[in-house]
C-alpha positions in Angstrom: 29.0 -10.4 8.5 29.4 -9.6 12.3 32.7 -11.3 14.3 31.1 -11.5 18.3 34.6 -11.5 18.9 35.4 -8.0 17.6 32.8 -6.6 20.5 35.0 -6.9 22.9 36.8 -4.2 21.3 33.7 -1.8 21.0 33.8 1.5 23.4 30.9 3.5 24.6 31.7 5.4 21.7 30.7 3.4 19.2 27.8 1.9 20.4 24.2 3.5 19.2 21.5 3.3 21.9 17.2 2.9 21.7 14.7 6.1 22.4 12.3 3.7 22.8 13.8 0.3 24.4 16.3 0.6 27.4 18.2 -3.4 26.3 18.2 -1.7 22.8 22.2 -1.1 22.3 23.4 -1.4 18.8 27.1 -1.2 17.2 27.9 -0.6 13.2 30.9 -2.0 11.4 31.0 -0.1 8.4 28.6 -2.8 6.7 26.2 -1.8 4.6 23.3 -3.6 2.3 21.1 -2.6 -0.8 17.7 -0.7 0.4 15.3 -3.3 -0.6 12.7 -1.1 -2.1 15.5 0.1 -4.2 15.5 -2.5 -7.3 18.0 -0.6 -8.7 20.4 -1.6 -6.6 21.9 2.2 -6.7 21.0 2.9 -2.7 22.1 1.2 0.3 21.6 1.0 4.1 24.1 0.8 6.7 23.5 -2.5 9.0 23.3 -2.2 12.6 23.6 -5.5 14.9 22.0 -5.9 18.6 25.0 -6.5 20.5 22.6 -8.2 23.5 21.0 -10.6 20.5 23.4 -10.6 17.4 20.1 -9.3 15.6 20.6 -7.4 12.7 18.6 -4.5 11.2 18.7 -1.9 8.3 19.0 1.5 8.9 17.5 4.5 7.6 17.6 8.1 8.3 14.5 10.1 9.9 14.6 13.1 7.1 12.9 15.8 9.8 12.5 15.0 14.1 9.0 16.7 13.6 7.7 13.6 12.9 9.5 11.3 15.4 6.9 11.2 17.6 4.5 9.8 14.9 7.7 6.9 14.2 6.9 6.5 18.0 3.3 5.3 17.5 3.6 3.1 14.4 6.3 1.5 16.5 4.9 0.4 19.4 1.5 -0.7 17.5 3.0 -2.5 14.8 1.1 -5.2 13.3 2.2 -8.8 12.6 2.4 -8.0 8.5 4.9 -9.8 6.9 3.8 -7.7 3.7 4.7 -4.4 5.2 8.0 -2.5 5.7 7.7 -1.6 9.4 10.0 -0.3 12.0 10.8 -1.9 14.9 13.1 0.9 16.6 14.4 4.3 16.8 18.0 5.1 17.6 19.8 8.0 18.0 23.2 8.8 16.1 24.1 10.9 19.3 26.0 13.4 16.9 28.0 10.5 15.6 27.8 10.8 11.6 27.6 7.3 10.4 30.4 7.7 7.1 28.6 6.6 4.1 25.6 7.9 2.4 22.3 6.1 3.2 18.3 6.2 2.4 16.7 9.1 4.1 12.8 7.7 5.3 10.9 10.8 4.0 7.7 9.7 5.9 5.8 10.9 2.7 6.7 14.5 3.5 5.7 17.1 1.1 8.1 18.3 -1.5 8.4 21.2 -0.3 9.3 20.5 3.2 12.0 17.7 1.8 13.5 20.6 0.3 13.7 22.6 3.3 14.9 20.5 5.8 17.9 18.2 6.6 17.8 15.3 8.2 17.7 14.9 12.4 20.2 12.8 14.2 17.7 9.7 14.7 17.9 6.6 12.8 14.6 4.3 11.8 15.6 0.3 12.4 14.1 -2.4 9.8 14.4 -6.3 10.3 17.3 -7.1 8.5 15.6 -10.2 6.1 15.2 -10.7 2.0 11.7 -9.2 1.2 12.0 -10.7 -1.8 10.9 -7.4 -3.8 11.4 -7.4 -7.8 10.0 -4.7 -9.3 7.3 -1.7 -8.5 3.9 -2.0 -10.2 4.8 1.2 -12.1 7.9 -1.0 -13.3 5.5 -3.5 -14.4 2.9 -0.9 -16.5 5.9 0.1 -18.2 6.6 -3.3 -19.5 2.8 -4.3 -20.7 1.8 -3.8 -24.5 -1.4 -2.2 -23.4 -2.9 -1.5 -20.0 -6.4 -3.3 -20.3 -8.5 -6.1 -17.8 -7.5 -8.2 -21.0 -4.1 -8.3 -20.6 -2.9 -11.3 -18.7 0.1 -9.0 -16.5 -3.0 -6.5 -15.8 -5.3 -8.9 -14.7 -2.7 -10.4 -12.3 -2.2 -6.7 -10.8 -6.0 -6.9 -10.4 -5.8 -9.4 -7.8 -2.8 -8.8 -6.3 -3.9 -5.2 -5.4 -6.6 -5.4 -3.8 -5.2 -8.4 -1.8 -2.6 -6.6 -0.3 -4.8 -4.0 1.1 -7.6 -6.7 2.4 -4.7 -8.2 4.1 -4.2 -4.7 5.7 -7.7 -3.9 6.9 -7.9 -6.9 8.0 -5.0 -6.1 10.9 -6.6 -3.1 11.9 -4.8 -0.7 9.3 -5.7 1.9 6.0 -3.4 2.8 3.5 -3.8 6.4 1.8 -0.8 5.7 -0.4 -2.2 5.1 -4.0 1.1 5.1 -6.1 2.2 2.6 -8.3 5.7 3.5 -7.3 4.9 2.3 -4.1 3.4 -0.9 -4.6 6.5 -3.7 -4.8 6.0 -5.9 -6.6 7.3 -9.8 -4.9 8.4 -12.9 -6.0 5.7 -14.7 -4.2 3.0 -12.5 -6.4 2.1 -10.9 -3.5 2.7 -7.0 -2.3 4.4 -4.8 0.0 4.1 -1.7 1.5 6.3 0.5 2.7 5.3 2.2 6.2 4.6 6.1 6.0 2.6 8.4 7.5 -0.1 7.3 4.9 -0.5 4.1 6.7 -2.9 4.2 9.7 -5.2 2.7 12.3 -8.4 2.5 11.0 -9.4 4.0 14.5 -7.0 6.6 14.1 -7.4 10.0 16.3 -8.1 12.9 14.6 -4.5 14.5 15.1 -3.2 11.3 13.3 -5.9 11.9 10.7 -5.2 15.7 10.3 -1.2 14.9 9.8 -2.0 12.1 7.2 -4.6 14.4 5.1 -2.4 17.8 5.0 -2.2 18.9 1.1 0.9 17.6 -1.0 1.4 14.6 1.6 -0.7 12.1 -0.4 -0.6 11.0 -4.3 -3.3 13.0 -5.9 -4.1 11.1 -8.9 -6.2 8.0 -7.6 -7.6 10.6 -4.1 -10.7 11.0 -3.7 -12.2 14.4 -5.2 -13.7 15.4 -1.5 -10.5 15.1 -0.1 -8.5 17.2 -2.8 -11.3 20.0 -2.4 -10.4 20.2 1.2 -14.4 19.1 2.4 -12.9 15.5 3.7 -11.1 16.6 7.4 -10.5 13.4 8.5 -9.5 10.0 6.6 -11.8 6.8 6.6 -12.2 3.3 5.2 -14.1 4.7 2.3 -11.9 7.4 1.6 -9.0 4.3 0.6 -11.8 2.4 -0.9 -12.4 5.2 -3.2 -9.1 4.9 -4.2 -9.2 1.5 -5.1 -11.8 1.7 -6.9 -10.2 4.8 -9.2 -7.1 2.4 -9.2 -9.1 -0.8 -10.8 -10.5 1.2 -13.4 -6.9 2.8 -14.5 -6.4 -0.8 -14.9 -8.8 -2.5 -16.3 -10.0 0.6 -18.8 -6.8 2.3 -19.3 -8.7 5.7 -18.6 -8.2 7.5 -15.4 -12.3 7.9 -14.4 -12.9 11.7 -15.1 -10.1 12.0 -18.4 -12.9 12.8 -21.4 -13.6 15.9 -23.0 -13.9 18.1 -20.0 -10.7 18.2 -20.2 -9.6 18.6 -23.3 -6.9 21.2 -24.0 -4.9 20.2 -21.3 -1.4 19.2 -21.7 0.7 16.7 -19.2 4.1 17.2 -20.4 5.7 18.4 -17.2 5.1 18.2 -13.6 3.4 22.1 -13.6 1.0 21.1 -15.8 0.5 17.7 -14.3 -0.6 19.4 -11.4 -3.0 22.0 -13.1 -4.2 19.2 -15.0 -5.3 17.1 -11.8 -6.5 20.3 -10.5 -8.6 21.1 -12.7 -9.9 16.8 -12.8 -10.6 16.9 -9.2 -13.1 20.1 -10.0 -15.1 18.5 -12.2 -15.3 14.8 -11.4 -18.2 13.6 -13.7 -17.4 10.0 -14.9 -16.9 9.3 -18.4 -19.4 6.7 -18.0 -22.0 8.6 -16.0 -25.2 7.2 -17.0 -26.9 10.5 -16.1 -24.4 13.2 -16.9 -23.0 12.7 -20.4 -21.1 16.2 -20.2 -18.0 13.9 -20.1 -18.6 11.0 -22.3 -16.3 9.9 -25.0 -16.7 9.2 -28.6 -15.5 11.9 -30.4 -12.5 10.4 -31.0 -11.4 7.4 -33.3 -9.4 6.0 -29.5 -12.1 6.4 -27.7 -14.2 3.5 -28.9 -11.1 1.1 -27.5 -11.8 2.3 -24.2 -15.6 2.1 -24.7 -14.9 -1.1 -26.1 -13.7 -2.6 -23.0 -16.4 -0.7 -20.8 -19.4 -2.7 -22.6 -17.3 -6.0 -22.2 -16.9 -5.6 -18.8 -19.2 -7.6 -16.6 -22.2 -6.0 -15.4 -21.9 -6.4 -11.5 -18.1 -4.5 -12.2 -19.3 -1.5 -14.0 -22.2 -1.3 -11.8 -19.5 -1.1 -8.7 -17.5 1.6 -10.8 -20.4 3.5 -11.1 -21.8 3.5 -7.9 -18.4 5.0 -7.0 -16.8 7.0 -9.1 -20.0 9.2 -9.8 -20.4 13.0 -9.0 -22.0 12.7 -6.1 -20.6 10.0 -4.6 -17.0 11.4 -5.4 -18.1 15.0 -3.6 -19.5 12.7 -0.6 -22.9 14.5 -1.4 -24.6 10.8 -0.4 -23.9 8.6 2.2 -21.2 6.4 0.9 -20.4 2.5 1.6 -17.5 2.0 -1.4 -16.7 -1.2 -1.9 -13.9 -3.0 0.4 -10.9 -5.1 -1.3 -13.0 -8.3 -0.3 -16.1 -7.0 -2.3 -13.7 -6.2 -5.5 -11.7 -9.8 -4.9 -15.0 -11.6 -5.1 -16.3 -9.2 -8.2 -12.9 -9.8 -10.2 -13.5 -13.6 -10.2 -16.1 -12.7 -13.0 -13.3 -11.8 -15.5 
């Protein structure tokens, strides 16, 4: 890809240099490569080489230099995760405009600010290797007959999930980022993440938590009801547990938790009324299997017995989990809450 003898020909000029690394000098020879969360193919990345170590690395843009220093921080305490999409550097373009359109890192900025704002002059570095990514698990739900804890696809999402997220804790990090888009799906069955501002310490300060939790910046659907009400300031282990938790059901029911006749009425046929819709879910989140609120229980229509159905054929020990957290009161953080960890729901789902 690279000729080491072409460097001899390089000028100051067309060398990129570290903000974080003084021996971090880089050169770019019009090469590019796919964006590897892009199965599409459609995007690319330019590639950047080490001229010290002949190391290669993709490049993306940083959309807005508000959040460089953040980059900063994930970049000098990055984990040893081979299932995560991390940084390693951050270079600046020093007014040079690299010719040819690449992947702008977004950071999991709000809409509104992507709109906004143009991108800085800095440049994100990736390690340059196959991650082996074949599809997102929103590709896969698109491709299954029926989305049920009986279906043999499903039930492989159900382990591979909460996998990737043990793996996680387990290195000291939380993941907010609750997106089927944003799960990739590998060839190895496992998962990767890609690293945004929704990935953090699990001691994170409370500036890092404040950034993370501001409105828009998270996927809604799956969030915990305290934290879309604004009562949640900072975010915790139980706050992604939550999530989880709201994701398994999705999977294994088919039902988002709090979908029943409470919210009848209301369309989802375009991205203003998806948002009203989820508005108005996160206001009144009574379970649609609350054993002691049936305000929101199905059964008034012929497709609701399916999903009952596959409630009362669940395992015991998993509903009771479910319950426990997607209830009222829980959901509101009115209790003290302990929701359970990706270990707890790997060790439940073996009784499928």
């Amino acid at each position: 890809m690279y000729n080491r003898k072409n460097l001899k020909y390089i000028t100051e000029d067309d060398l990129y240099f570290s903000l974080l690394r003084g021996s971090g000098v880089y050169c770019w020879n019009n090469i590019t490569d796919n964006d590897p969360v892009d199965v599409s193919g459609r995007t690319s990345c330019p590639v950047f080489m080490d001229v010290e170590t002949e190391e290669l690395f993709l490049v993306q843009r940083v959309y807005w230099d508000k959040y460089i220093r953040q980059y900063e921080q994930g970049i000098y305490a990055r984990p040893e995760l081979e299932h995560v999409i991390w940084p390693v550097d951050l270079v600046s373009l020093h007014g040079h405009a690299l010719t040819v359109n690449y992947v702008e890192h977004t950071f999991g900025l709000p809409t509104d600010e992507i709109k906004n704002h143009t991108a800085g002059d800095t440049v994100l570095l990736f390690p340059y290797k196959n991650y082996g990514i074949a599809k997102t698990a929103a590709d896969e739900l698109k491709e299954v007959k029926k989305i049920s804890w009986k279906e043999p696809r499903i039930r492989e999402l159900l382990f591979r999930i909460p996998e990737a997220f043990r793996k996680l804790n387990e290195a000291g990090y939380l993941n907010m980022d609750f997106d089927f888009s944003h799960l990739y799906l590998r060839d190895d069955k496992s998962i990767m993440f890609e690293y945004t501002n929704l990935m953090m310490p699990l001691k994170a300060t409370p500036a890092q938590g404040r950034e993370a939790l501001c409105r828009g910046e998270y996927p809604y659907e799956f969030a915990e009801p305290a934290l879309v009400q604004g009562t949640l300031k900072l975010p915790d282990l139980d706050m992604q547990n939550y999530s989880l938790t709201a994701m398994l059901f999705y999977l294994m029911i088919g039902r988002m938790p709090y979908d029943g006749p409470l919210l009848l009425g209301l369309t989802d046929n375009n991205e203003v009324e998806h948002e009203h819709r989820y508005e108005v879910y996160h206001k009144t989140p009574v379970f649609i299997f609350d054993p002691q609120d049936s305000s929101n229980h199905l059964g008034e229509f012929a497709a609701d017995q399916k999903v009952i159905d596959l409630w009362e054929e669940l395992p015991e020990q998993i509903r009771e989990l479910f319950t426990q957290t997607l209830t009222q009161q829980n959901a509101l953080r009115k209790r003290e809450v302990s929701n359970p960890s990706p270990a707890q729901w790997l060790e439940c789902l073996q009784l499928l």
